[in-house]
C-alpha positions as a Markdown table, in Angstrom:
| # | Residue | x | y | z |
|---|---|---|---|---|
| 1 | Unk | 0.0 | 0.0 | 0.0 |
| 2 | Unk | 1.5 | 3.8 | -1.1 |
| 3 | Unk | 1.4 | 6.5 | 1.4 |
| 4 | Unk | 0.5 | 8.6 | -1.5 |
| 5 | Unk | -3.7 | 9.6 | -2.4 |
| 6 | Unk | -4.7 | 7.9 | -5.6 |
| 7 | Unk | -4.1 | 10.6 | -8.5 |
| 8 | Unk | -7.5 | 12.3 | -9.1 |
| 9 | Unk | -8.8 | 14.5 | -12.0 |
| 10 | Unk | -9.6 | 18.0 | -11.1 |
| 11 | Unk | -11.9 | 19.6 | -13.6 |
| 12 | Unk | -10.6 | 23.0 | -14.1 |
| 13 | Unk | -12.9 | 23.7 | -16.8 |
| 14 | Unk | -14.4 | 26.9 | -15.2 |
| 15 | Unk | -11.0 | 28.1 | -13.6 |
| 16 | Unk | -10.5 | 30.8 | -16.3 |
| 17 | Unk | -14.2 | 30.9 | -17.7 |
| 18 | Unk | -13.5 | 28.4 | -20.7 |
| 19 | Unk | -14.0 | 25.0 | -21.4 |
| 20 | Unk | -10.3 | 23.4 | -21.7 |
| 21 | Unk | -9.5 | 22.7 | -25.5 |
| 22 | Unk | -11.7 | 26.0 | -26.1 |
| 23 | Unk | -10.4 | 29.4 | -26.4 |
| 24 | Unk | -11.9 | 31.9 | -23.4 |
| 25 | Unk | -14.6 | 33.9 | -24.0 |
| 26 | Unk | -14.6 | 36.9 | -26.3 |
| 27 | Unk | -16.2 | 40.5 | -25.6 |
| 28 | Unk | -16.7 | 43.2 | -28.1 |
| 29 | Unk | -15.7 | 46.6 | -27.1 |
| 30 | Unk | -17.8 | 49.5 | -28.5 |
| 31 | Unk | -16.9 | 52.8 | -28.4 |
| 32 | Unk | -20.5 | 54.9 | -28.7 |
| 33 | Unk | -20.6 | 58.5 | -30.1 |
| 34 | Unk | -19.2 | 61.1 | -27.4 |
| 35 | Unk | -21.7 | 64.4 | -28.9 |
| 36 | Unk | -19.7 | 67.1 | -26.7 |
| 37 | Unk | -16.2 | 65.9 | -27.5 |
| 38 | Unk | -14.0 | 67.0 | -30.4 |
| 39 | Unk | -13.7 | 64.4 | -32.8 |
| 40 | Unk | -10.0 | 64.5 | -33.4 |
| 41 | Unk | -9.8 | 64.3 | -29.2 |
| 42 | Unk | -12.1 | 61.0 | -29.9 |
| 43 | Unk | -9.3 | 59.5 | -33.0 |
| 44 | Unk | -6.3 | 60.7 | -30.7 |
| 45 | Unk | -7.8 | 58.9 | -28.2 |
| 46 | Unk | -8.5 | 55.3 | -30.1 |
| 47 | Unk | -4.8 | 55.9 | -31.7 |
| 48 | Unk | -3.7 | 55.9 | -27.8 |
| 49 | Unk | -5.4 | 53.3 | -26.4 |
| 50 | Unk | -5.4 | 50.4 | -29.5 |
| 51 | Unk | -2.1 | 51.7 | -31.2 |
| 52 | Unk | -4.6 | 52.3 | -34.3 |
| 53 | Unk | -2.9 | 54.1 | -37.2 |
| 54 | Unk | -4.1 | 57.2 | -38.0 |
| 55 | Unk | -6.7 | 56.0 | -40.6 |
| 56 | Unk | -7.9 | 53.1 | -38.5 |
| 57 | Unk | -8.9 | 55.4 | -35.6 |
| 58 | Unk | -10.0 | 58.2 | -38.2 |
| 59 | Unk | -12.6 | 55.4 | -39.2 |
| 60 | Unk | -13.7 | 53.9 | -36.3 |
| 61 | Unk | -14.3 | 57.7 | -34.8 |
| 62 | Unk | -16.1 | 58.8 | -38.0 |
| 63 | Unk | -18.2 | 55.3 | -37.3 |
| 64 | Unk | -19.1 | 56.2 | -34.1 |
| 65 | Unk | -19.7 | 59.7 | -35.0 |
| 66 | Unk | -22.8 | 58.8 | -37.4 |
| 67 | Unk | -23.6 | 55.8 | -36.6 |
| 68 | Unk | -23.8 | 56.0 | -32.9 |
| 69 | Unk | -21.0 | 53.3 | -32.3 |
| 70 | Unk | -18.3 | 51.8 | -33.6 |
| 71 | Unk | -16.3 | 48.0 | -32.9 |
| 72 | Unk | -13.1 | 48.8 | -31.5 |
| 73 | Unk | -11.9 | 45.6 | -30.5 |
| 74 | Unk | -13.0 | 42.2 | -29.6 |
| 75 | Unk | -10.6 | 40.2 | -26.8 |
| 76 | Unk | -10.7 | 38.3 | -23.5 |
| 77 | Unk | -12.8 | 40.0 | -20.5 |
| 78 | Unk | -10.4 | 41.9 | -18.7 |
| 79 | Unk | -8.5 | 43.6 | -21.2 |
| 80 | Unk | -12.3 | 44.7 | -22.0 |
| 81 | Unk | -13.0 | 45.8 | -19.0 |
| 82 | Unk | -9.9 | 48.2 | -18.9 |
| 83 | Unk | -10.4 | 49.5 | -22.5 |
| 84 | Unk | -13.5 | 50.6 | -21.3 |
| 85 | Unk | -12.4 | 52.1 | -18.1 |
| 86 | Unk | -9.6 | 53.8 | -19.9 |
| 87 | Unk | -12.3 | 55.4 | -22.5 |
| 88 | Unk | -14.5 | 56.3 | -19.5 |
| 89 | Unk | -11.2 | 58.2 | -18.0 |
| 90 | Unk | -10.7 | 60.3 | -21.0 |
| 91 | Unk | -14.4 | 60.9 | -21.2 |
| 92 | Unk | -15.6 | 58.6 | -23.6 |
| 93 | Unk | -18.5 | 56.4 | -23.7 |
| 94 | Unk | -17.7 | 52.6 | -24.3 |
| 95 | Unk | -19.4 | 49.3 | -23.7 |
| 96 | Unk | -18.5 | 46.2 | -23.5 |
| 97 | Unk | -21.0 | 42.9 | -25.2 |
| 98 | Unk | -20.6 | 39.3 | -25.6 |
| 99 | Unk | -19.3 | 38.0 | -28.5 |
């Protein structure tokens, strides 16, 4: 007889919020149209936050602009949650949605 426990199987299937053999879940960020801001403040911005080129931030703030909100990027939970914190610092409205 071993003084060692028998060798058991943990499921860690919840530990980070994903199945294992599956990627984790995926949020959309959305940057929604800021009325009272400047628009190149609101493309300096996106160019600060995503490291955008000019054009691609030029785009998703002209998005925003008339369409009410633009995708900015889509990534794992808490990266999310601090693009949107780091829009909300500068003054900008963002959200965050479920793939």
């Amino acid at each position: 007889m071993s003084i060692r426990p028998s060798f058991r199987h943990y499921d860690r299937s919840d530990l980070w919020g994903f199945e294992l053999g599956r990627h984790p879940r995926r949020f959309k960020v959305v940057l929604h149209r800021a009325a009272d801001k400047n628009l190149m403040f609101v493309a300096k911005v996106v160019m600060e936050l995503t490291h955008f080129g000019t054009a691609e931030a030029e785009y998703r703030m002209w998005e925003a602009h008339h369409r009410g909100r633009s995708l900015v990027l889509v990534t794992h939970l808490e990266r999310a949650e601090l693009m949107v914190e780091q829009f909300a610092d500068r003054g900008l409205p963002a959200s965050i949605e479920p793939e």
